[in-house]
N, C-alpha and C positions, 0 to 999 in steps of 0.2 A: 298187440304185437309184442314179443317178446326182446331183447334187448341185442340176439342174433342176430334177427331179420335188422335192426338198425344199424348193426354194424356190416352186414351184406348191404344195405342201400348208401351208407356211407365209405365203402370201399368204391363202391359201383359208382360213385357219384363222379370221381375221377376219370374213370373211360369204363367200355365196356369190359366186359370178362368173365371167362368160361367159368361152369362151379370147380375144377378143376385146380385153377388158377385160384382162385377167392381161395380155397382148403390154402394154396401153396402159401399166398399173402399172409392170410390169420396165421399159420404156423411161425412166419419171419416175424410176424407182430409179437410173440407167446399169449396165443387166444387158443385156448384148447378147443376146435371143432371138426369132426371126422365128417367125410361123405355123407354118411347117414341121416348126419342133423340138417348140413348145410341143402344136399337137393330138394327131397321133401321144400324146405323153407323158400327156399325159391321158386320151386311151381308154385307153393303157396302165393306171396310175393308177386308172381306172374297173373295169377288169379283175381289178387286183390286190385289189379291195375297198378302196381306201383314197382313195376317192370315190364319191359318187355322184351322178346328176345328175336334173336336172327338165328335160322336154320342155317348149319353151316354140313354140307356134306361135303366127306371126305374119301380117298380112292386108299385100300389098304390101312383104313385106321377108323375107327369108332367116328363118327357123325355128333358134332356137338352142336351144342347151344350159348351162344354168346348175347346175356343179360345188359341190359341199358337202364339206368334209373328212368321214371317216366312223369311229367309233371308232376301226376300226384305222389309221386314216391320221393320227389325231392320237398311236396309243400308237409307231408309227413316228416321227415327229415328235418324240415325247418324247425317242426314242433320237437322234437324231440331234443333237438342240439340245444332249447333254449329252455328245457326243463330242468327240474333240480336234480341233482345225480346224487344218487347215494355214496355214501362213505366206499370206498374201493375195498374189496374183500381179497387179501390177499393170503391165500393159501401153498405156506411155502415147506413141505415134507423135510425139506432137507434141515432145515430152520428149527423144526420141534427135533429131531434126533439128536443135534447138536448140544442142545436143550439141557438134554441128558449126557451128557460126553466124560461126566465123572465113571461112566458105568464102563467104559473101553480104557483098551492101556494107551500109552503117548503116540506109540508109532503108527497106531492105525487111527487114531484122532487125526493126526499129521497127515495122511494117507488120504484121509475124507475130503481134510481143506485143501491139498495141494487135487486132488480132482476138482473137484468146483471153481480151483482156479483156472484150470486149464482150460475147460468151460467155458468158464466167462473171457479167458483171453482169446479162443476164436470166436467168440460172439462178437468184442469190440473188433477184433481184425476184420471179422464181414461186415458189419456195420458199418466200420469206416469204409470201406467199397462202395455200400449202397450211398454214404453220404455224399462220398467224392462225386459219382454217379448224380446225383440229383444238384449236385453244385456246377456241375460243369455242363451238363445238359441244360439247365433250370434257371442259372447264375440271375438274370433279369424276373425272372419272375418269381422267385425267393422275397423280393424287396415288395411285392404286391400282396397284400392278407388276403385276399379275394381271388388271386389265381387255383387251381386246380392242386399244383404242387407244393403252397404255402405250408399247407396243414399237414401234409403227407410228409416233406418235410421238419417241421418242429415235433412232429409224434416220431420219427425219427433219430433226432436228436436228443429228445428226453428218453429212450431206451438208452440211446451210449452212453449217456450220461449215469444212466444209472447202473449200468453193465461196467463202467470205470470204475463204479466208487464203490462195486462189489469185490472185482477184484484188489481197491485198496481195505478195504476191510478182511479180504482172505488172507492179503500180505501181514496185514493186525495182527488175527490169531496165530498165524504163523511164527510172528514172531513171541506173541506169548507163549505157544507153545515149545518154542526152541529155548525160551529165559529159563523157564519151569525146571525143562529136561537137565540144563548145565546145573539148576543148586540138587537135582537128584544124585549128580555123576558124583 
């Protein structure tokens, strides 16, 4: 199984959910996976026994299917959470152009970084939503590693975290680039 389907049985491990909903989650996560990949993998997934699902029809709207982890999709699961994980490949486009930033003039350097900041500042504002969210709904079982929402929360928290300290890094170049701009004037 491929490293998708582990992360569809570890979304899943949490409650059920449509593939609908799973595209919606991976996207809040930044997990690049479209329709395409995700269904296929779940009927796979369904197949393999390590799901299963509830017919859910609906009056005026598409007829879904809402996914359950299923024993063996959680003892699968086991194995894999307690495997070695490779070095994280992160592939960051904005990151190599930057790279190159001797090649543009000041104000559209400046132009770049003040997007990416903005970016990243409604990413930490939703984030801190979903956090308050799971604090105030969750608040007792935060304190448990073993509840449903522990983990879901700290992979939460490690995005704002890191979503913070992009945007103080954009506030960085920012201000090198305004130091730069005053000894040109």
């Amino acid at each position: 199984m491929n490293t998708l389907g582990y992360v569809l049985l570890s979304i899943i491990s949490i409650r059920p959910y449509t593939g609908y909903e799973l595209v919606q989650i991976m996207a809040a996560a930044s997990w690049k996976a479209n329709h395409s990949q995700i269904y296929p993998l779940l009927s796979k997934l369904e197949q393999q026994e390590m799901l299963s699902f509830e017919y859910v029809e609906q009056i005026g709207k598409p007829n879904k299917k809402i996914y359950s982890i299923t024993e063996k999709g959680e003892e699968a699961l086991k194995d894999w959470i307690v495997s070695e994980s490779p070095d994280p490949i992160i592939r960051d486009e904005f990151m190599m152009k930057i790279y190159a930033m001797k090649l543009i003039d000041t104000n559209t350097a400046k132009s770049l970084i003040e997007k990416r900041l903005a970016i990243f500042e409604e990413k930490v504002t939703s984030r801190e939503a979903t956090l308050q969210a799971i604090e105030k709904n969750h608040q007792e079982t935060l304190k448990d590693i073993t509840s449903k929402q522990f983990g879901r929360y700290i992979f939460f928290k490690r995005k704002h975290q890191m979503e913070k300290e992009e945007i103080s890094w954009c506030k960085w170049v920012l201000s090198l680039i305004d130091d730069y701009s005053k000894t040109k004037d």
